[in-house]
N, C-alpha and C positions, 0 to 999 in steps of 0.2 A: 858271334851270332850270324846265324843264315838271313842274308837279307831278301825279302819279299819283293818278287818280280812285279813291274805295275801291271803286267795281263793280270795277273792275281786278283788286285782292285776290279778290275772290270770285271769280271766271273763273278765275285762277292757280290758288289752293286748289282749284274743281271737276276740272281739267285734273288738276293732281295726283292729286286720288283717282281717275280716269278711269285714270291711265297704271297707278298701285298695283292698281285691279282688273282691269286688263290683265296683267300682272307675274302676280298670284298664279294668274290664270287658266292661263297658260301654264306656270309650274311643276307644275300638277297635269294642265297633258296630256300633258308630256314623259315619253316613256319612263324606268321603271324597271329596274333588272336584274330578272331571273328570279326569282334564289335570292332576293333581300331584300327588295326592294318599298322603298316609302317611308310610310312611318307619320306623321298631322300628328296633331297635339294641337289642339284649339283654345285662345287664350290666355287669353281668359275666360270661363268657363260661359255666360255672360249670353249671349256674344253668336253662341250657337252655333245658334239660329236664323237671322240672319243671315249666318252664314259656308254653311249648311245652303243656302239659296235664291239666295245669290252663285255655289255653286260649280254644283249639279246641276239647276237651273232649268230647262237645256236638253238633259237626260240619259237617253237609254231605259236604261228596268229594264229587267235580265236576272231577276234574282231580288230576291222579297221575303218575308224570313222574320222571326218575331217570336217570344219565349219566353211559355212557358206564361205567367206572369204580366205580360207588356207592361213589363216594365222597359228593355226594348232594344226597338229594332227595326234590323235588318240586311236591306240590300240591295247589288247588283251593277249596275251601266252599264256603257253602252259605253262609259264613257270611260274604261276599264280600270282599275278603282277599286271598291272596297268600302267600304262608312259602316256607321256605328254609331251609331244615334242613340238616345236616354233615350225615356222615354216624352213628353216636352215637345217634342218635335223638335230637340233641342238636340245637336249633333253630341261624342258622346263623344272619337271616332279614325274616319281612314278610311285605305287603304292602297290604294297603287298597285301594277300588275303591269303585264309589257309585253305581255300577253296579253290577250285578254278572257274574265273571271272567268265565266261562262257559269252555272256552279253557286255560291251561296252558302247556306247554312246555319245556322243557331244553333240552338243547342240548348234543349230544353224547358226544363230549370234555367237556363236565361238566363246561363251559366257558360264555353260557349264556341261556336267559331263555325268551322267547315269549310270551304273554301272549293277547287274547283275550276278549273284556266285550260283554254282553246285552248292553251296552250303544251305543256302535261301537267305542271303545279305544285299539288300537293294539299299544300295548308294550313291547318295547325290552329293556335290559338291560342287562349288561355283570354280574355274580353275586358277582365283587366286587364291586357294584354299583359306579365305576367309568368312566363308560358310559350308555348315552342309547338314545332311543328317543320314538319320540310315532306318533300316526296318528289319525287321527278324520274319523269318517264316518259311516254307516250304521252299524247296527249291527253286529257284527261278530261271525259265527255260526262254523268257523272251523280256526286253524292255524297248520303250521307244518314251523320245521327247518330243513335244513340239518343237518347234523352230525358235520361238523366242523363250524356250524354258518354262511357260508358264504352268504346264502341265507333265505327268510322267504316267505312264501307264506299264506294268507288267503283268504280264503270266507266271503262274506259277503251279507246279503237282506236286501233290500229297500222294505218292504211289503205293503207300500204305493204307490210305484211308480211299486210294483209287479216286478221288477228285481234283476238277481243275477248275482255277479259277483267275477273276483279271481283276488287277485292283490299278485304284483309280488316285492321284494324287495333285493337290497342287506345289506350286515351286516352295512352302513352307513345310513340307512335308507331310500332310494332312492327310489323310484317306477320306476321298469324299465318298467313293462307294466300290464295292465289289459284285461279281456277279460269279455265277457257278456257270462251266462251259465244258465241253467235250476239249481231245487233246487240242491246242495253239500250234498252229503250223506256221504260222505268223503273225505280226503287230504292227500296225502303223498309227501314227496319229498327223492329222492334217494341220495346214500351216493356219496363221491367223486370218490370210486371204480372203477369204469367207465369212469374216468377222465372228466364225463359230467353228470349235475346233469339233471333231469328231472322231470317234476310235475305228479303227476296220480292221477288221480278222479273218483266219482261215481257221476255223477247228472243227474237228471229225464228230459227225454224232451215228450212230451206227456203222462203222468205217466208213462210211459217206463224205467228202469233205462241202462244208457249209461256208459261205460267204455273209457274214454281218458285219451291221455297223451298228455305233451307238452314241449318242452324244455326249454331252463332257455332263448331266446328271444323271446317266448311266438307263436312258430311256434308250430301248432298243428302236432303231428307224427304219431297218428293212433287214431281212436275211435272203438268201438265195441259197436252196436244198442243189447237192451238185456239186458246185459252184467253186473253184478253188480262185481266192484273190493271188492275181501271178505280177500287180504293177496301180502303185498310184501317182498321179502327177506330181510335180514338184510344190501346188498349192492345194491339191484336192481337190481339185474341180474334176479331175475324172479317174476312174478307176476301171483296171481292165480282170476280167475272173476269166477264166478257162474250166470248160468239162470235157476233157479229153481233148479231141480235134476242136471244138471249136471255141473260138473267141468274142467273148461281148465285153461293150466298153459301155460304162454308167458315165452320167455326170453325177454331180453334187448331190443330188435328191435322191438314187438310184435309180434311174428312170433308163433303162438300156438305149443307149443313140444309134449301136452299128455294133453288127454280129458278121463274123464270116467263118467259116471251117478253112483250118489252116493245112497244110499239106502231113504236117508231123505235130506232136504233142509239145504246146511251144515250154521252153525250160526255161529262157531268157524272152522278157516282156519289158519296152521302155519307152515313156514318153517322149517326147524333145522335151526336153526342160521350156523352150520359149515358143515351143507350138504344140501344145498340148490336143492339137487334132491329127499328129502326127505320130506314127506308135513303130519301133521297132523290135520286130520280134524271129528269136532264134531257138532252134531245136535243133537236137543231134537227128542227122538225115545218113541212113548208108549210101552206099553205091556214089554216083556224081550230080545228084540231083539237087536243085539250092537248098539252100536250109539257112538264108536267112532273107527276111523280107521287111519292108519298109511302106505301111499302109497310109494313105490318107482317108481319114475316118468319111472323107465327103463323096472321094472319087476312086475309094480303095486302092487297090494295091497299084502302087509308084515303081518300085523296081523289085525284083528278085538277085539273090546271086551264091553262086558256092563258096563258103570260106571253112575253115580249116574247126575239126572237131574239139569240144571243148573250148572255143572262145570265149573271151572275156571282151565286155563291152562297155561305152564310155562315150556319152557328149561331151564337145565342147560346151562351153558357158554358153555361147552365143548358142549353138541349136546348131552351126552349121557344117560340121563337122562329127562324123563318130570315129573312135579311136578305138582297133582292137588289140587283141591280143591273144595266142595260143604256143604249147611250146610243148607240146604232144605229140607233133609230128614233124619238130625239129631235131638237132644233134641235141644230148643231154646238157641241161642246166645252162640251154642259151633260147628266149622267149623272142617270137616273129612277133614286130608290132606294126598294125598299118594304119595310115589315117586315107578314109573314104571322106568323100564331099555327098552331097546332099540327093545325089541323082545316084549315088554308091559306086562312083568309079573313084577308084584306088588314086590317091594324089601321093603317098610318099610312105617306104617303109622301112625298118629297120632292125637292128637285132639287139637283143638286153643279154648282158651273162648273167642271169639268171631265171629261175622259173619264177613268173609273174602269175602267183594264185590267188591276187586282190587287184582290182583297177578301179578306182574311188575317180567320182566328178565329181569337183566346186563347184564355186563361182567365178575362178579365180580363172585371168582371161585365156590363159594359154598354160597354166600346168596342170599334170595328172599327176595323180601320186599311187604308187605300185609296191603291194608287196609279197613278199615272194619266202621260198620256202627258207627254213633256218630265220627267220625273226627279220628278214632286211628288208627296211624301207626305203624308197627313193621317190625322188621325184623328178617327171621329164618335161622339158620346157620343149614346148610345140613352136615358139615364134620362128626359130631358124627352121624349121620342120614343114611349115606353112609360107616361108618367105616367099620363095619362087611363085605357090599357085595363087597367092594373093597377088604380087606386082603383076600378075598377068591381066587383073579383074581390073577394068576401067574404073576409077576412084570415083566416087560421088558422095557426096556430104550423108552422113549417116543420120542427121537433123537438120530439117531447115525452125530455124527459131523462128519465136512469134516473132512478126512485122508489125510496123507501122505504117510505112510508105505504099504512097500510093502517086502516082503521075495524073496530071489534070485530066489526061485524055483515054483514060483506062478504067474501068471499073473493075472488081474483085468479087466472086464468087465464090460461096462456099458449097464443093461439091462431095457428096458420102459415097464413099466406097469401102471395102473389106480388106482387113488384113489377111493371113495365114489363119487366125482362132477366130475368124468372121465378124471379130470387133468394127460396128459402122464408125469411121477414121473421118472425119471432114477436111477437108483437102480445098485450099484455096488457089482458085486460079484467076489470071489476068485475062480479060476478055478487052477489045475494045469497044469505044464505048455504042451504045446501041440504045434503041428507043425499044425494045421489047426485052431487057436483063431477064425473065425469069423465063423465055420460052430460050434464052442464049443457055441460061443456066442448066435446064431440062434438055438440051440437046449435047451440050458440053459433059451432062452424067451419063446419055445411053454413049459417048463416043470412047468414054472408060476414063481409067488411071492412064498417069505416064509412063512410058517405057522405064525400069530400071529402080520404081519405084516400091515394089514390091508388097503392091495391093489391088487389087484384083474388082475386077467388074461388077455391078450388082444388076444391071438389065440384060441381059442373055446376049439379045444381038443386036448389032450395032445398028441395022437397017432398020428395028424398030422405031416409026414416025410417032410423035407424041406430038398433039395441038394444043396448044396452052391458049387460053383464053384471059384475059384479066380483064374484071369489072372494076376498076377503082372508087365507084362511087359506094358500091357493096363490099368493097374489099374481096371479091370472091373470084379464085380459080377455077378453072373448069379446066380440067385434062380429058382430051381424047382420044384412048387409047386403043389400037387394035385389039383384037381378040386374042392372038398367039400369046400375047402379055397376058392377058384379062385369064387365062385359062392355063397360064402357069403351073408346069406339074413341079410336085415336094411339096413341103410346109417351108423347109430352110429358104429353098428360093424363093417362094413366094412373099416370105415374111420380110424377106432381104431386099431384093424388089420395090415393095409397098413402103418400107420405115427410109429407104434411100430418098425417094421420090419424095415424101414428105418432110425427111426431116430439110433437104434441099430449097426445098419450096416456102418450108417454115423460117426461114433465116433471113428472108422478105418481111421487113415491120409491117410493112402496107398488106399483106393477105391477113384475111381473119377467118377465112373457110374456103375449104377444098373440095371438091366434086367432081370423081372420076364417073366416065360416062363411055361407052361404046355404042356408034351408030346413034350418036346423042340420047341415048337412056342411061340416064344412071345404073351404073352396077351395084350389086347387091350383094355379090360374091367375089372375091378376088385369087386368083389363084386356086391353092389347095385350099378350101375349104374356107379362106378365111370371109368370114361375115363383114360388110360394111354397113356402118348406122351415120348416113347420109344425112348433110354436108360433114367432112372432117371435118377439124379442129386443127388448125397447125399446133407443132409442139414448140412448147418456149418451157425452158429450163429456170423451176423455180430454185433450186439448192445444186448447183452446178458441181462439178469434182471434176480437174482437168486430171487424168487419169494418163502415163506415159504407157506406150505401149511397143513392143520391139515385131517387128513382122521380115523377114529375113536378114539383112545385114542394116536395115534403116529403124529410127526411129520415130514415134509419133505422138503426137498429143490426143485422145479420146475423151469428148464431153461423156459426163453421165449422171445421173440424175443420183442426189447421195443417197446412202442407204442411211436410215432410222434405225433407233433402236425400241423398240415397245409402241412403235406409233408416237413417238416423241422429239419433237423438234428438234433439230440435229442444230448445237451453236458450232460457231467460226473452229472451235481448237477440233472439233469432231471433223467437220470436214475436213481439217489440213491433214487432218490423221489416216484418215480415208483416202486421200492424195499420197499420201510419206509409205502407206501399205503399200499402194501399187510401184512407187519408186524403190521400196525394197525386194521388188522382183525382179528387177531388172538387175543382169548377173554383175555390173560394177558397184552397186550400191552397198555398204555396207549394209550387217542387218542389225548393226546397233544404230545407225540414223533414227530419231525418236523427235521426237515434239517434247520439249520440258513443258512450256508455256508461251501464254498469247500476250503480249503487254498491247494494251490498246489506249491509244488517245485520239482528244480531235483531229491532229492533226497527221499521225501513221500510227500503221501496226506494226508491231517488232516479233516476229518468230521469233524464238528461243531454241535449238537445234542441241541436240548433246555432238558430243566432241568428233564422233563417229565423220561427222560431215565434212569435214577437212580432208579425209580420205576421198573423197570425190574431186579435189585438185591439187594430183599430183605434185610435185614438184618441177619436172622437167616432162610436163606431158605435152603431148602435140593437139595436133588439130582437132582429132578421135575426141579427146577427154576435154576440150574448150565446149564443143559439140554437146558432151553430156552431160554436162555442169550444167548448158544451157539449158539443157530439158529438163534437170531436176528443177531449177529456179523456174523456170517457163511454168510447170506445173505446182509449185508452190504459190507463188505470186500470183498469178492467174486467179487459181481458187477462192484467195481472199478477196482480190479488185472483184470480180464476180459475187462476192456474198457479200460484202459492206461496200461504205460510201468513203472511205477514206485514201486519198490523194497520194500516199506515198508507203510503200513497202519495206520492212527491211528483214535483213535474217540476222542473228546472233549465235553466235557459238559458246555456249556454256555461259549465258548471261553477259557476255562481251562482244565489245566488235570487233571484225575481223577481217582484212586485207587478205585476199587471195594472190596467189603469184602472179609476179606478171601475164598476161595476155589472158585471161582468164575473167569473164564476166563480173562485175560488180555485184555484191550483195543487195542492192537497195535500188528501186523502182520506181519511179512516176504513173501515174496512170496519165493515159493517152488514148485516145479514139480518134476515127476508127483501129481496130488490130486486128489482127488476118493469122488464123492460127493455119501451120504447117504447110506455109506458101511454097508452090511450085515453083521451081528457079529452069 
């Protein structure tokens, strides 16, 4: 007998895995049914990179979405199929449809995942595939979730019956209402931020393109005829439409704040995610003239510049940073990517072998995730990207935590100024000590913020004299203020102005009324227009919310009076929850951090926190993440010692206690007086 050479073997064995990656190929482009789809597992984590660049190597994205924190990343191809991939590329599940998935979705909590067909199959499922459900009907050309999953909204045409319409769902799958519309040019639905989610669209009614919104019981709240919606904030609070050249931006209510005519028809429209008075907008421009521009909605336009046609755009999490991308006017199937800083000068660029035709923002502190033609995903870590132009920036603590301390021979003032989104910040400073504290205090707020601090003046100019007067026996202030103040032009600055000066003045227990006066008359009128009903009222905060707030590389603590819900007293678990909202705005916070429950006795309160919270301290994090541990706890804790009488704080993690890593703040709190929030160092 002829014996068998061992190249032999190896030729046999190659042919075998040939014919195997043949086999699995073809099971995943065979049609599924409608209702079910087909769901794979991969068999071993490891190797789900690999199964990831076997399967969709050669797969145009339809859609690519990612959760606030980069724990998923979820996309759609044409090869009528949906993936789930980890932050590793490493394929969690992916599900087939006999449709093409046109729309796919995940939700900001990373918790679940939306998905529209061509066929008209709207599919929810949570992504440990142990819920879901689905719906039958006209084809669906658009979907969107809120951020916590609570709601799901699509579009859908019947081009037979020629109607369009948007139906409305909660996370059980329910239809709470539909509405009939012209074509969906778009879908959004806003975050819980606003403690009311709402829907915002673009659909055509006589080829006209319209801008409306509608609330989550499908009351419509405002339209705009014209109007195309081209960008809404990352919580809703502002919204930008375009008619042609020109540009206006709504807040919340639709109430237009700032309109400008842009140079070109903008195509790319984007908020900063953590300064949403910040708006960056891009249009394709011929010849060498900019085409893209970088507005402050207060003082307009901050920078112009030429960049390259066809780009793709991207914040960083922080807001300080945009990251592009174009690969149109490069060698083929190699993508230019630059990161600009905040004033749009160029800090570091680079090239990808690939065409980059998705570029997705997190939250996640330093990666973007891109994807590019032929089905391939990546992700680029900006930290080595970013080293050089950060160790150049003089370090300063990104939080100064609430204090206690104070020196015999110092007193401590609490001074308001504005951030970036014009939130009044109170700011304590060290004065010494003086027999007139509040005319120190009124002169220490026209002299401004610190250098570095990155919060901005609220009395125009610094030469402005203000005479403070205090009657102790009436408790009564008297300021006397020039007229250049008194006749203040804007509403913004005048409102900003008036609520600084008071609330400054209000943080004195000994004032019980305020009376601004010019040439010793009382005024009548302040500023723009606004009316005074003489003597004030200092403000004291009955339901307080220590609210964190991020204003360029720093962060801060912002009092604010809680919001109600029906005119109904708001208890201790509402306001923490009010608190835990604005901490999941801020781009390190998980956006499953949640409130289980409040254990209350005489002698502490114990938060209850879900597990999420342990993700706010690292393992080996540094100084950055001590910093913002502190501020989530600063604004937890706070909120309670402010709303009850009880002596001692603590937090829990899933109903247990829980030891943070070394060097990392204690979960558990004494109360103490006095305390000095966001002290100047």
């Amino acid at each position: 007998m002829k014996n068998v050479q061992p190249f032999y073997y190896i030729i046999a064995l190659a042919a075998l895995f040939m014919l195997a990656g043949v086999y699995m190929l073809i099971l995943q482009l065979m049609p599924a049914p409608e209702q079910t789809g087909v769901t794979v597992d991969p068999q071993d984590p490891d190797q789900g990179g690999a199964l990831y660049d076997l399967w969709f190597s050669s797969a145009e994205i339809y859609d690519l979405s990612v959760d606030h924190n980069l724990t998923g990343i979820l996309f759609s191809t044409d090869q009528q199929m949906i993936s789930l991939l980890d932050q590793e590329r490493r394929l969690r599940w992916d599900k087939s449809f006999s449709t093409a998935p046109r729309q796919a979705k995940l939700s900001s909590c990373g918790n679940y995942v939306v998905t529209g067909t061509e066929g008209g199959l709207l599919y929810f499922t949570s992504t440990d595939l142990e819920f879901s459900w689905q719906n039958e009907g006209p084809p669906v050309e658009h979907v969107a979730i809120a951020p916590n999953a609570n709601w799901v909204a699509a579009a859908r045409v019947d081009e037979e019956a020629e109607s369009h319409i948007i139906e409305f769902y909660n996370r059980d799958g329910e239809l709470k209402w539909s509405l009939d519309s012209g074509p969906v040019k778009n879908l959004y639905l806003s975050s819980e931020y606003l403690e009311q989610a709402s829907v915002f669209f673009t659909h055509m009614e006589d080829e006209q393109p319209t801008f409306s919104a509608v609330n989550i019981d499908g009351e419509e709240l405002w339209s705009y005829e014209g109007k195309r919606l081209t960008a809404v904030s990352r919580h809703g609070s502002r919204m930008a439409a375009s008619e042609e050249k020109k540009l206006t931006v709504y807040d919340s209510q639709g109430q237009a704040l700032w309109e400008n005519e842009i140079p070109f028809n903008p195509q790319t429209v984007m908020f900063n995610p953590q300064n949403y008075n910040r708006l960056l907008v891009y249009g394709n421009q011929e010849g060498a003239d900019e085409n893209l521009y970088y507005y402050d909605l207060t003082d307009n336009l901050l920078w112009n510049k030429r960049v390259a046609d066809g780009s793709l755009f991207s914040f960083t999490a922080d807001g300080q940073y945009i990251v592009s991308s174009s690969w149109r006017h490069y060698r083929e199937d190699y993508t230019q990517m630059k990161i600009l800083d905040r004033q749009g000068v160029e800090v570091n660029s680079w090239e990808v072998a690939m065409r980059v035709e998705k570029l997705v923002k997190s939250g996640h502190p330093h990666l973007v995730v891109v994807g590019g033609e032929d089905g391939y995903i990546d992700l680029i870590n900006l930290e080595p990207l970013l080293a050089e132009t950060e160790n150049d920036v003089a370090k300063v603590p990104i939080y100064n935590p609430v204090s206690t301390e104070q020196k015999a021979d110092e007193i401590k003032v609490p001074l308001y100024f504005i951030d970036e989104n014009s939130n009044l910040v109170p700011v304590t400073r060290s004065l010494n000590e003086t027999d007139d504290p509040i005319q120190a205090a009124v002169e220490e707020l026209i002299r401004g913020p610190a250098r570095g601090s990155a919060l901005y003046r609220t009395i125009p100019q610094k030469e402005v004299p203000i005479e403070v007067e205090f009657s102790g026996e009436e408790g009564l202030v008297t300021l006397e203020i020039p007229p250049e103040l008194a006749e203040l032009s804007g509403e913004a600055p005048s409102t900003t102005a008036l609520d600084s000066l008071l609330l400054t003045i209000s943080s004195f227990s000994e004032v019980e009324e305020i009376v601004l006066t010019v040439d010793g008359e009382p005024l009548e009128v302040f500023g723009e227009d606004l009316v005074l009903d003489q003597p004030l009222s200092p403000y004291r905060w009955e339901k307080p919310v220590y609210r964190p707030v991020m204003s360029g590389n720093r962060y801060y603590l912002k009092v604010q009076e809680a919001a109600t819900e029906n005119d109904k007293e708001a208890d201790l678990q509402h306001l923490v929850d009010q608190a835990l909202i604005s901490c999941r705005a801020l781009p390190f916070v998980p956006s499953g951090l949640d409130i289980i429950d409040l254990r209350i006795s005489r002698e502490h309160i114990q938060v209850n926190l879900t597990y999420s919270f342990k993700k706010i301290f690292p393992e080996k994090g540094g100084e950055q993440e001590k910093l913002q541990s502190e501020l989530i706890l600063d604004s937890l804790i706070m909120t309670v010692f402010e709303n009850s009488r009880v002596q001692r704080v603590e937090i829990l993690v899933d109903g247990e206690y829980w030891e943070p890593p070394e060097g990392y703040p204690s979960l558990g709190r004494f109360r103490h007086r006095p305390y000095f929030i966001n002290p100047e160092q």
